[in-house]
C-alpha positions as CSV (number, residue, x, y, z in Angstrom):
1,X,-82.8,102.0,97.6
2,X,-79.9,99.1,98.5
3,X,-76.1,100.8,98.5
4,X,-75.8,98.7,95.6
5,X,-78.3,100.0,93.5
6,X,-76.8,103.1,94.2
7,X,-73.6,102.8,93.2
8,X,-74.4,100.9,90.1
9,X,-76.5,104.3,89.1
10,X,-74.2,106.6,90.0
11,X,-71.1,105.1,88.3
12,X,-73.4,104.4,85.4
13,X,-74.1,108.2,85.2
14,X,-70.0,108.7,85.6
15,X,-69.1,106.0,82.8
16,X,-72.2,108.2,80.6
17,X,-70.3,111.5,81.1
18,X,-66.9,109.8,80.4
19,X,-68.3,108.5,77.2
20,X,-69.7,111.6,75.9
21,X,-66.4,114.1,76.9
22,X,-64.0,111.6,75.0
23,X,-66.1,111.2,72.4
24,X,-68.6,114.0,71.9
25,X,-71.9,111.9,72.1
26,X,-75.0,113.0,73.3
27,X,-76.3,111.9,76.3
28,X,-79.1,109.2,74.7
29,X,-75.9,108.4,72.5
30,X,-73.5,107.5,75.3
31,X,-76.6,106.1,77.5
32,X,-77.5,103.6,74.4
33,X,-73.9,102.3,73.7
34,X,-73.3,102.0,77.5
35,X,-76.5,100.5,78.3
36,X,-76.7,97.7,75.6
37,X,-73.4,96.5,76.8
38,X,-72.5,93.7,78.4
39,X,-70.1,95.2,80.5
40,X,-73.3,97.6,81.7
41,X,-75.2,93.8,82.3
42,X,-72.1,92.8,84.4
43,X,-72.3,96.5,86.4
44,X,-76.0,96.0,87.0
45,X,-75.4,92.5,88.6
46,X,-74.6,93.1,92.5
47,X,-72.9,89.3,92.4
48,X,-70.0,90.4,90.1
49,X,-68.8,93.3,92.2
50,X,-68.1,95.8,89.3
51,X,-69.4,98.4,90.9
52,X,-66.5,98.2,93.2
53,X,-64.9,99.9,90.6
54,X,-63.9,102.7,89.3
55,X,-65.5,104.9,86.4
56,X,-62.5,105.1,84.5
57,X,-62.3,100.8,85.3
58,X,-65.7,100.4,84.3
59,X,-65.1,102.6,81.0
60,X,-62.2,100.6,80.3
61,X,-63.6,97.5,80.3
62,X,-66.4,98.5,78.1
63,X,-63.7,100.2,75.1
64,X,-62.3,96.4,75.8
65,X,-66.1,95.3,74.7
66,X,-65.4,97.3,72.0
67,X,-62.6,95.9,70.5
């Protein structure tokens, strides 16, 4: 496994358990809306260097998805 592939999966399953503390999903809830976002497409793209960033980043640009 490349570093990047692990760091995309770990702060994937960070970003998951942020999601479903603040807003009491389940974990197929939070891994659904995370996953079928774009900012999730952008995270699991090595070239964009989002997973440079931190969870709390990363969750903040996907609320931004949101809005």
């Amino acid at each position: 496994m490349s570093k990047e592939t692990f760091m995309i999966e770990s702060l994937t399953r960070d970003v998951v358990a942020l999601l479903m503390e603040e807003r009491g999903l389940s974990m197929r809830e939070a891994m659904d809306a995370f996953c079928s976002s774009r900012t999730f497409d952008a995270l699991s793209n090595p070239e964009t260097g989002l997973y440079f960033q931190s969870p709390a980043y990363i969750l903040d640009e996907f609320k931004n998805e949101e809005l």
